[in-house]
C-alpha positions as a printed NumPy array, in Angstrom:
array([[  0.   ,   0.   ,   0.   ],
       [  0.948,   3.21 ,  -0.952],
       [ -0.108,   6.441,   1.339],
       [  0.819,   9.934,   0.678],
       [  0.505,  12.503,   3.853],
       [  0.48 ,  16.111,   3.606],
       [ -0.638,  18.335,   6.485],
       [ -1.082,  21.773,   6.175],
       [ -2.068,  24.058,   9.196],
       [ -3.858,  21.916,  11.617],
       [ -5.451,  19.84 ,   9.155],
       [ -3.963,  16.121,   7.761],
       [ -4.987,  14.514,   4.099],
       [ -3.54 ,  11.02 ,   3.973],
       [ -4.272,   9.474,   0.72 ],
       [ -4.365,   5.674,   0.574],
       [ -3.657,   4.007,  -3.172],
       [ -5.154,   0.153,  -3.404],
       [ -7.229,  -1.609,  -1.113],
       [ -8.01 ,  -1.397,   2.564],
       [ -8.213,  -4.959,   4.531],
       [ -6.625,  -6.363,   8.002],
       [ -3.181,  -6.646,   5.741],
       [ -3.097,  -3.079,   4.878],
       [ -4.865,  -1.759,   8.54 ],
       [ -1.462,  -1.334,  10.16 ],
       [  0.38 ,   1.042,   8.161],
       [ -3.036,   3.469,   7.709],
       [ -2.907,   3.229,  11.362],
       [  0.791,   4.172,  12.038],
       [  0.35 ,   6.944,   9.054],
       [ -2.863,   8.373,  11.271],
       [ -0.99 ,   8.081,  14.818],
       [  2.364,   9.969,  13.497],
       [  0.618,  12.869,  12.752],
       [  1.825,  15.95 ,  14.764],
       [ -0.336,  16.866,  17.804],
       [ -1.186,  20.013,  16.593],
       [ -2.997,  17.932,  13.529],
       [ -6.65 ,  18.352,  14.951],
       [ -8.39 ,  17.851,  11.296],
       [ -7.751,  14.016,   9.349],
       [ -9.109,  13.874,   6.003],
       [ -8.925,  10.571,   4.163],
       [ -8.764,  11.009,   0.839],
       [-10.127,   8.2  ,  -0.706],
       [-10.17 ,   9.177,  -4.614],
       [ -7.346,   5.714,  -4.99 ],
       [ -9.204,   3.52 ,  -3.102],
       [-11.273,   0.683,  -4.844],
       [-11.787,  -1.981,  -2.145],
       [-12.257,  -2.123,   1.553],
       [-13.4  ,  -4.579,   4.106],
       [-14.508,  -4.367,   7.561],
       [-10.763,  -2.753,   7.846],
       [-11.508,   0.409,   6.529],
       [-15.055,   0.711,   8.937],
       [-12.798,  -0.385,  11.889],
       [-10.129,   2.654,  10.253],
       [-12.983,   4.958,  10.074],
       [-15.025,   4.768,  13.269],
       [-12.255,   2.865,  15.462],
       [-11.547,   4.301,  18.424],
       [ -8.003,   6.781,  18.687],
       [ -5.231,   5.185,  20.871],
       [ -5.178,   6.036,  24.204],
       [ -3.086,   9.138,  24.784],
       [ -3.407,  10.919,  20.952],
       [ -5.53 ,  13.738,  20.412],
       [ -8.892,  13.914,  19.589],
       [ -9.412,  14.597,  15.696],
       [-12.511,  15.471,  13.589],
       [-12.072,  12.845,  10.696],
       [-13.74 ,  13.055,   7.375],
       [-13.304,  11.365,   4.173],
       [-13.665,  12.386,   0.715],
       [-13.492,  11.063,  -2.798],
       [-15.563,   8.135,  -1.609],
       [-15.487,   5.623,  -4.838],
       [-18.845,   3.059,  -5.458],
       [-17.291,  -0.211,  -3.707],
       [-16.097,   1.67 ,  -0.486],
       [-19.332,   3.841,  -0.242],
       [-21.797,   0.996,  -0.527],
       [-19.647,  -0.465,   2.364],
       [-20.239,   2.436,   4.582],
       [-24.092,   3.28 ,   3.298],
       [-24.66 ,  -0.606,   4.005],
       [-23.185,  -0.039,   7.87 ],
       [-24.529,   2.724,   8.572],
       [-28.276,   1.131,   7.87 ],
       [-27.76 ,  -1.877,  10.225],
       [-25.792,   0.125,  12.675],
       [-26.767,   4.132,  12.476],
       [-25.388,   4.442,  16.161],
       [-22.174,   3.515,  15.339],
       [-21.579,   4.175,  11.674],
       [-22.281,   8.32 ,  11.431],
       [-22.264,   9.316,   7.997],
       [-23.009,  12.814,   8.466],
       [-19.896,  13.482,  10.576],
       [-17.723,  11.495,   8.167],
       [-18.87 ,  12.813,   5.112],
       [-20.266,  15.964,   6.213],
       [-20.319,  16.744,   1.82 ],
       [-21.843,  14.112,   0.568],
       [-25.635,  15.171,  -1.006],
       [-28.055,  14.252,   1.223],
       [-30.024,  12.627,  -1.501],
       [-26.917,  10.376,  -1.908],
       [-27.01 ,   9.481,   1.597],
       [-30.847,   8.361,   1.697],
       [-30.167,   5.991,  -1.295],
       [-29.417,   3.343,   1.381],
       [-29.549,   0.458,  -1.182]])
């Protein structure tokens, strides 16, 4: 996996090329809990993603290891395999899986397809 990081101000983009699964978890982790503390914005660009798993929910909506800071994480460039993953846990598990925090721009219309 390939991952390209740029921060600028307090804000992070880290831009994942391939697939997310459990094999490629660990380095999107370690790329996420590097980031400087002053980082308090992570956007995941996910324009080069075609695939994800459970991994990339679990990447997503995981819970930040003890001692980093809090961050407001978003994603954009959502592609049809990865977005049908999320629209798909978000139905069975709205608690958990909040869309409109992740992906604060998606259309709302977008969002009620839930099929």
């Amino acid at each position: 996996m390939n991952i390209t990081t740029t921060i600028a101000g307090t804000t992070a983009r880290v831009v994942p090329h391939g697939e997310i699964d459990l094999g490629t978890l660990p380095p999107l982790r370690t790329a996420a809990d590097e980031l400087p503390p002053h980082v308090t914005d992570l956007l995941w660009d996910l324009k080069h993603l075609s695939f994800t798993d459970v991994a990339g929910l679990r990447l997503l909506f995981g819970p930040a290891p003890q001692g980093s800071p809090r961050r407001r994480t978003r994603v954009s460039g959502l592609q049809e395999q990865p977005l049908r993953l999320l629209l798909l846990a978000a139905d069975l598990f709205p608690a958990a899986y909040d869309l409109a925090r992740l992906i604060p721009d998606t259309p709302a219309d977008l969002l009620a397809r839930r099929s």
